[in-house]
One Martini backbone bead per residue (centre of mass of N, CA, C, O) as a GRO file, in nm:
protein
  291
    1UNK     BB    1  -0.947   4.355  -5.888
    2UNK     BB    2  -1.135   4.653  -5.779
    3UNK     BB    3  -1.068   4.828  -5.480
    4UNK     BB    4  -1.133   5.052  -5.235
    5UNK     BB    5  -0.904   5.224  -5.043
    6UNK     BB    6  -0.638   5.381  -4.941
    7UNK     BB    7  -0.361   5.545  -4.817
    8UNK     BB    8  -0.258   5.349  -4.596
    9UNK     BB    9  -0.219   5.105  -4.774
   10UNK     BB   10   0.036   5.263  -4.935
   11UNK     BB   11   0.243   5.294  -4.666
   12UNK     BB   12   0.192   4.952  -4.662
   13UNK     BB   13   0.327   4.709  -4.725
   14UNK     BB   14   0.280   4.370  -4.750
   15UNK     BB   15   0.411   4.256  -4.537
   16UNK     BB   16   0.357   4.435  -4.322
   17UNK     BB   17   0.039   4.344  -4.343
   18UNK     BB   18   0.071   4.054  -4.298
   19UNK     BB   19   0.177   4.077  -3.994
   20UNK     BB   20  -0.082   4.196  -3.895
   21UNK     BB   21  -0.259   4.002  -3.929
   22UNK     BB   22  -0.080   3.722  -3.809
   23UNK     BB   23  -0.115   3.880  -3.512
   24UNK     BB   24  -0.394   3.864  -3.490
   25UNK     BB   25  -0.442   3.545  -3.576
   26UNK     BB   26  -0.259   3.448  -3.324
   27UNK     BB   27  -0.469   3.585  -3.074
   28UNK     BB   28  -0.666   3.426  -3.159
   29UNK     BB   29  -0.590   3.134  -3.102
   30UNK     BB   30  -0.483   3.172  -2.815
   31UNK     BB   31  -0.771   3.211  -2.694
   32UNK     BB   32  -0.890   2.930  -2.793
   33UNK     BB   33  -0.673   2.765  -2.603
   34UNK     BB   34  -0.734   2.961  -2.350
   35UNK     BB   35  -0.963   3.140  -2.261
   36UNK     BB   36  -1.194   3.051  -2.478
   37UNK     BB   37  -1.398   2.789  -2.459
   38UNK     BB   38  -1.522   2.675  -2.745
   39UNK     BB   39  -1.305   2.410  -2.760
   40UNK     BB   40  -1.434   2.335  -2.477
   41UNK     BB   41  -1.709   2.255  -2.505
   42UNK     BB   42  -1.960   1.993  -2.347
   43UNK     BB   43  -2.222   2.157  -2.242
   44UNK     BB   44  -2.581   2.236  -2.244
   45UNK     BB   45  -2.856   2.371  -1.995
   46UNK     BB   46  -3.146   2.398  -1.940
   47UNK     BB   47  -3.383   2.535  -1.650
   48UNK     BB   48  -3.580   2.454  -1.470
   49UNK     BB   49  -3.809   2.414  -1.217
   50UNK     BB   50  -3.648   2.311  -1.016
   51UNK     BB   51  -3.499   1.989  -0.950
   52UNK     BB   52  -3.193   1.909  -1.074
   53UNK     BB   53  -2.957   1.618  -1.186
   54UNK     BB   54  -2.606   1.542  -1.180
   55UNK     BB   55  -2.428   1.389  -1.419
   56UNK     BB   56  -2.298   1.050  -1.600
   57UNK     BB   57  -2.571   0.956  -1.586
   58UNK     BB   58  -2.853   0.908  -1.732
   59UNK     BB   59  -3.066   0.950  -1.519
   60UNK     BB   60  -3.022   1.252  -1.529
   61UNK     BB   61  -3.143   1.575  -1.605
   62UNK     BB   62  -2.805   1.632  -1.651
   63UNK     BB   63  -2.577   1.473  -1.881
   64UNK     BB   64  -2.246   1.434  -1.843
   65UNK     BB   65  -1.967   1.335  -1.926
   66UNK     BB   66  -1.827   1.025  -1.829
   67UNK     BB   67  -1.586   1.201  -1.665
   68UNK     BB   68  -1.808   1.198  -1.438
   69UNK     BB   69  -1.992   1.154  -1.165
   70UNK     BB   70  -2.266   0.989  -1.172
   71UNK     BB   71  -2.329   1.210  -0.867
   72UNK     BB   72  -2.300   1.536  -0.793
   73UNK     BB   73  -2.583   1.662  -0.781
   74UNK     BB   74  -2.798   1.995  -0.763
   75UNK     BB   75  -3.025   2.182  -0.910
   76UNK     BB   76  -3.188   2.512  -0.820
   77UNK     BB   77  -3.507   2.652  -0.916
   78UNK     BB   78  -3.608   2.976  -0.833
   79UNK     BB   79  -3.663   3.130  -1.062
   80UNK     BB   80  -3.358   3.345  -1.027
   81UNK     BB   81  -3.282   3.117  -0.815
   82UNK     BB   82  -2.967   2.952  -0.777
   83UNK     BB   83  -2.896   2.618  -0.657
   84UNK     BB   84  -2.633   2.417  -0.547
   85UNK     BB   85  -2.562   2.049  -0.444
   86UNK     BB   86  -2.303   1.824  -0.307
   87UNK     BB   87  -2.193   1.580  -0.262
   88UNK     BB   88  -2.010   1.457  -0.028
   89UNK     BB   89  -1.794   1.264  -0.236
   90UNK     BB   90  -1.774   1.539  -0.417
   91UNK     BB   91  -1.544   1.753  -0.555
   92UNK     BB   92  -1.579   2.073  -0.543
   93UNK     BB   93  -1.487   2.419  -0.684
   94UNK     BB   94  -1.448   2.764  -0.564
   95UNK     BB   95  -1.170   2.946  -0.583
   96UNK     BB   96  -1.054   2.664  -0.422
   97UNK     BB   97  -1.324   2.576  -0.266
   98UNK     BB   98  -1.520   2.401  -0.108
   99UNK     BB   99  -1.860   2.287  -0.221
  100UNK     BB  100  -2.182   2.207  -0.103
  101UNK     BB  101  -2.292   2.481  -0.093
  102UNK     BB  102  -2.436   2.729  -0.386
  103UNK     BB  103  -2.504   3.058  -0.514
  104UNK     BB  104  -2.578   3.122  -0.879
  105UNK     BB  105  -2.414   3.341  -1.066
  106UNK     BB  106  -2.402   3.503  -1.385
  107UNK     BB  107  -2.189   3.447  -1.646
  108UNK     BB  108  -1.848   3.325  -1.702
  109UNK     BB  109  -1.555   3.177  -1.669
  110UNK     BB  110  -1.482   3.491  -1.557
  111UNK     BB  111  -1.744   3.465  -1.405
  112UNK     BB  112  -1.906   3.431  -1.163
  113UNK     BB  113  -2.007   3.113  -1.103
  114UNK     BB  114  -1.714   2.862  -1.103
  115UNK     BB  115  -1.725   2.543  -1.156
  116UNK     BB  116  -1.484   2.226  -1.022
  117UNK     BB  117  -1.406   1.882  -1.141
  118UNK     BB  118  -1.137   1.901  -1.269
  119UNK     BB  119  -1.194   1.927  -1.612
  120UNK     BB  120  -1.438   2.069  -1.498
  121UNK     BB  121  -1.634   2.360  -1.580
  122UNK     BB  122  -1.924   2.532  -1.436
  123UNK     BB  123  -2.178   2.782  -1.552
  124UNK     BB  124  -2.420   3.043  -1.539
  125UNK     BB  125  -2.662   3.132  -1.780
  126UNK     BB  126  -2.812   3.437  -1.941
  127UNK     BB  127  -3.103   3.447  -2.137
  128UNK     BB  128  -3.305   3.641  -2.156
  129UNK     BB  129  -3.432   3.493  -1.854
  130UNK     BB  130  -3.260   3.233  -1.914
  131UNK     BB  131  -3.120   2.938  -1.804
  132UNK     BB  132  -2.770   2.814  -1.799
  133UNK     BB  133  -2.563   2.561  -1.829
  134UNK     BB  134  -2.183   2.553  -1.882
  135UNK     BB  135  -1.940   2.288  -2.023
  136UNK     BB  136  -1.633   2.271  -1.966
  137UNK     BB  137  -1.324   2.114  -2.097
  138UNK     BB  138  -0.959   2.105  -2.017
  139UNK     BB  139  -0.950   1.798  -2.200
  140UNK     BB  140  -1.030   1.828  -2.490
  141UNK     BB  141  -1.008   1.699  -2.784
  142UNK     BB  142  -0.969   1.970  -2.942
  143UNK     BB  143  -0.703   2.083  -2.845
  144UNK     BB  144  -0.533   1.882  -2.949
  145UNK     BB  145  -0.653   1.896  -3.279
  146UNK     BB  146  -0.579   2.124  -3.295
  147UNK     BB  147  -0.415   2.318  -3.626
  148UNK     BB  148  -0.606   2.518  -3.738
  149UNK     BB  149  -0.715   2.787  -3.950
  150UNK     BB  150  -0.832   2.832  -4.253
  151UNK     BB  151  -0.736   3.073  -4.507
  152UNK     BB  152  -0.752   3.311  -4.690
  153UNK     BB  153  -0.543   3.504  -4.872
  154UNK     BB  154  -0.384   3.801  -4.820
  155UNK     BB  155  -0.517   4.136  -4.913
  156UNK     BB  156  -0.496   4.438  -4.907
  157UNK     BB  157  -0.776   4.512  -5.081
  158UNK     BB  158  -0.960   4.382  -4.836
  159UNK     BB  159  -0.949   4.698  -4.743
  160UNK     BB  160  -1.161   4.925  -4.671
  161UNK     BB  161  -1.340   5.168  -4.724
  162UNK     BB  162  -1.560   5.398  -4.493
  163UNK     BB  163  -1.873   5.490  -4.457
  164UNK     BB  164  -2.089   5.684  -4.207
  165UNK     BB  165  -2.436   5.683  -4.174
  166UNK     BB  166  -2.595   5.846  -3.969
  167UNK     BB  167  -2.885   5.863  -3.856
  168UNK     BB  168  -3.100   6.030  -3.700
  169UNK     BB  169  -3.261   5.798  -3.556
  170UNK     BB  170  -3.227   5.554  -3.444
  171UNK     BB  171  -3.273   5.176  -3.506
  172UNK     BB  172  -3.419   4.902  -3.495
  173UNK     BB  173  -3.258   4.539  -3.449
  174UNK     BB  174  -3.246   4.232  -3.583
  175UNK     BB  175  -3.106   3.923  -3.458
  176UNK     BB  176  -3.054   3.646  -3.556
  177UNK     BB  177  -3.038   3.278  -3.472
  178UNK     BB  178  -2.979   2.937  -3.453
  179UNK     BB  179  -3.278   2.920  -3.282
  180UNK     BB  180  -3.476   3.131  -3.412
  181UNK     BB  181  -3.389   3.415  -3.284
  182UNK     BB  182  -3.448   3.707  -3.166
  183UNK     BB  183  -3.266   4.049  -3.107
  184UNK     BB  184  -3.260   4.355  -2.996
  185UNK     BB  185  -3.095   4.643  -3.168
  186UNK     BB  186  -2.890   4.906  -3.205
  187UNK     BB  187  -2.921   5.137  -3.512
  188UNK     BB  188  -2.708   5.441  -3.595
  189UNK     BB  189  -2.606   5.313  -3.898
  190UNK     BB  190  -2.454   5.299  -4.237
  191UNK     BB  191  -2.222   5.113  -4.438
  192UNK     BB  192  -2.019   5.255  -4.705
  193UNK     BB  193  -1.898   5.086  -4.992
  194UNK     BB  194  -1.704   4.955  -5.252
  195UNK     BB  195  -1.696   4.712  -5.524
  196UNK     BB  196  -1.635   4.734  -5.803
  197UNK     BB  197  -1.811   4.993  -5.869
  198UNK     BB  198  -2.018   4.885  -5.620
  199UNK     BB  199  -2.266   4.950  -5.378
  200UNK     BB  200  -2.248   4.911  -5.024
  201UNK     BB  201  -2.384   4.763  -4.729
  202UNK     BB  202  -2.374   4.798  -4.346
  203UNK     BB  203  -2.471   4.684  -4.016
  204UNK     BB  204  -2.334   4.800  -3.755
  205UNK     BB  205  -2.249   4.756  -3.448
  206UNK     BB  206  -2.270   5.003  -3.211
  207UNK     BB  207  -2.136   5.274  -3.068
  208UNK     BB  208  -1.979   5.534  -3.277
  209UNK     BB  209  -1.887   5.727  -2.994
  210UNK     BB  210  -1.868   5.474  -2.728
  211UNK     BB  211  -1.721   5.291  -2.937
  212UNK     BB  212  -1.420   5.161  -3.095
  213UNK     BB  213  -1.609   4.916  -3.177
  214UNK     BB  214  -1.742   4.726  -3.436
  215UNK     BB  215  -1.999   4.459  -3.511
  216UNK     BB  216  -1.985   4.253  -3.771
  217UNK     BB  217  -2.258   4.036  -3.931
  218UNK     BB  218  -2.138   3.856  -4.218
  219UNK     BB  219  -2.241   3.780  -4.525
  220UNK     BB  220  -2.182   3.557  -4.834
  221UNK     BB  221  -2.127   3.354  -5.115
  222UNK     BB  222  -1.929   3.156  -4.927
  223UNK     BB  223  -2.119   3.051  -4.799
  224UNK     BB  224  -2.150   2.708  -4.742
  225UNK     BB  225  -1.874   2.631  -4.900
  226UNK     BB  226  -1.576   2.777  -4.767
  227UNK     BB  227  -1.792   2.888  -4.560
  228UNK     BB  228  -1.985   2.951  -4.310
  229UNK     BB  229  -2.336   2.944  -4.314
  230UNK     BB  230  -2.324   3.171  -4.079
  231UNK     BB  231  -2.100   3.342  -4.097
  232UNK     BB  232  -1.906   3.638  -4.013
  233UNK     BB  233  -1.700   3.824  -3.839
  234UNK     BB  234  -1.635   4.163  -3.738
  235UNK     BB  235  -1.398   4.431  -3.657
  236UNK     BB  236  -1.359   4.771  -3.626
  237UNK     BB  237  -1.353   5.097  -3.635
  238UNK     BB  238  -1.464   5.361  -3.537
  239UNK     BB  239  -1.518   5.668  -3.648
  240UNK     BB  240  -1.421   5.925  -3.762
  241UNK     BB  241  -1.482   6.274  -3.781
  242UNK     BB  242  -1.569   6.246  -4.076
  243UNK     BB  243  -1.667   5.915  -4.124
  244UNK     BB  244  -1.433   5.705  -4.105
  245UNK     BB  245  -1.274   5.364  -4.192
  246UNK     BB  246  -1.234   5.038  -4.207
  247UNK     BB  247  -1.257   4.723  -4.384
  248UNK     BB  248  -1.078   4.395  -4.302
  249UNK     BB  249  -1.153   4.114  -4.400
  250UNK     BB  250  -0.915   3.940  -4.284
  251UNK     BB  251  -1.041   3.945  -4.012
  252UNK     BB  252  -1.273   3.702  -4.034
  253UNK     BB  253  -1.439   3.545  -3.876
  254UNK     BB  254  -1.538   3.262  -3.706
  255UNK     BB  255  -1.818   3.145  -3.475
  256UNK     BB  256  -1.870   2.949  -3.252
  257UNK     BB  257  -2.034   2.684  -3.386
  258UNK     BB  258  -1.807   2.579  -3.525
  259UNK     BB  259  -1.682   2.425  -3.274
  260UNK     BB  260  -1.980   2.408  -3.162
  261UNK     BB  261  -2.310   2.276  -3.043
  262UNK     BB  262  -2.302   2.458  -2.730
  263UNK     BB  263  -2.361   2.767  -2.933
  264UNK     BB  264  -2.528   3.103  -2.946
  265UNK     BB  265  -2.530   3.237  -3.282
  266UNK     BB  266  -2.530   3.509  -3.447
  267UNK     BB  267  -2.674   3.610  -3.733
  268UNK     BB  268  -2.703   3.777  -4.081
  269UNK     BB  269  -2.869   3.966  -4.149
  270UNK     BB  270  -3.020   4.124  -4.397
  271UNK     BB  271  -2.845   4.373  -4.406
  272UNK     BB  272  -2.585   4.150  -4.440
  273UNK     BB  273  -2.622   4.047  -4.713
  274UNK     BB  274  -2.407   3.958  -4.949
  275UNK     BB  275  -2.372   3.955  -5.363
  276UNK     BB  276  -2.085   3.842  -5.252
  277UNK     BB  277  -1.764   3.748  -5.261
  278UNK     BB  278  -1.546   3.684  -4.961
  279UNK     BB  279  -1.180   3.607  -5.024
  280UNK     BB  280  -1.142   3.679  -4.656
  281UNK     BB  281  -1.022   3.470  -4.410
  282UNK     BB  282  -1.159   3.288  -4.316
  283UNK     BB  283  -1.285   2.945  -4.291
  284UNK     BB  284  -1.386   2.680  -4.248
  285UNK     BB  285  -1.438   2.427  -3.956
  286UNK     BB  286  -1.397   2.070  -3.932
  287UNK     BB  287  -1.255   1.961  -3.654
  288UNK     BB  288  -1.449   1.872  -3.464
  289UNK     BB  289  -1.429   1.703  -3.140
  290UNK     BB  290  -1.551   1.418  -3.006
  291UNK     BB  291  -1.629   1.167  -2.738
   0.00000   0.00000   0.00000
């Protein structure tokens, strides 16, 4: 296979290049055990209005994994405003203070209102105007089962040079996800590349000038085979001064859904779906662990 490449592809050795690879993918890895969510979360609770009991009895209104206790407290939505009231009998803990009630701001495990009961975590998400329980475990049996994630072999090859075509003005562009929702987002140009001698191109997120990386959701015909059928997820830099960039599918990683199935993850657009194989990058992720 012939991809066209870069200059600093030849000044950089083969060795050199998979250690900056593998060092790129064991900090993905790391922060997947450590600082983000994915393979902790325990479940995912859409907000009604009124009040809603939860805890681990069948009969809440949203019924948490079976270590939580019977009945923890309710949930209070008043349109925009959400309050918890947690039961005298149990300890619930915010940045370590007791809770017995609190106003939840919408964040995410490190912002907004986080709160704690054991290894059990939830904090409130805003998704476009719905409001969102997220339930995280710090003793998910993920974190124990998991044992890496399988990549296609590193090749220096699918490095790829990519030219940035800017729009003379932006683009609305929808983003569909997995619950067949679109969100609309802004398309300021398309990336184009070659390989093996035909030309593609993709539609990267992201600002080209006021934002360090782009964002694109790529599609592939290794999808559903060897990789997730939802596509995969990839970082590059926006472009330089000439608007010239670098594509790096070995860094091409998996979305959350495939970790969990408490996450809702935008999927590659039509302008995304490339009609080859990249077979660089992470593959899927079949080992995912249920209580």
């Amino acid at each position: 296979m012939t991809i066209i490449g870069c200059s600093s592809n030849q000044k950089q050795t083969k060795a050199e290049y998979a250690k900056q690879v593998n060092d790129w993918h064991q900090v993905r890895i790391d922060n997947l055990l450590g600082p983000e969510d994915w393979l902790k979360l325990a479940g995912l609770y859409k907000l009604e209005e009124g009040q809603q009991s939860f805890g681990s009895d069948t009969t809440n209104d949203m019924v948490f994994p079976p270590k939580a206790p019977p009945t923890i407290g309710t949930i209070t939505k008043d349109d925009t405003s959400i309050t918890v009231q947690i039961n005298d009998d149990v300890l619930v803990t915010h940045n370590q203070d007791t809770v017995s009630e609190i106003a939840m701001i919408p964040g995410n495990a490190r912002s907004g209102t986080v709160l704690k009961h054991g290894p059990l975590v939830w904090y409130l998400l805003d998704r476009r105007g719905d409001y969102y329980i997220r339930l995280a475990d710090e003793q998910h049996p993920n974190l124990a089962a998991f044992d890496g994630i399988a990549r296609f072999p590193i090749n220096k090859k699918w490095k790829i040079k990519a030219e940035f075509k800017p729009f003379g003005k932006p683009k609305p562009i929808t983003v569909p996800d997995v619950l067949n929702e679109g969100m609309t987002d802004t398309l300021y140009g398309m990336l184009e590349f070659s390989i093996d001698g035909k030309k593609y191109s993709l539609a990267p997120l992201n600002h080209p000038e006021k934002d360090d990386k782009f964002f694109i959701i790529l599609g592939d015909k290794t999808n559903g085979e060897s990789t997730y059928g939802g596509g995969r997820y990839i970082y590059i830099p926006t472009p330089n001064e000439n608007n010239i960039t670098y594509i790096d599918f070995n860094k091409s990683y998996n979305p959350p859904c495939v970790f969990t199935e408490f996450a809702t993850c935008p999927i590659p657009p039509s302008q995304n779906r490339l009609p080859i194989a990249i077979t660089a990058g992470e593959k899927m992720f079949e080992d995912a662990q249920t209580y």
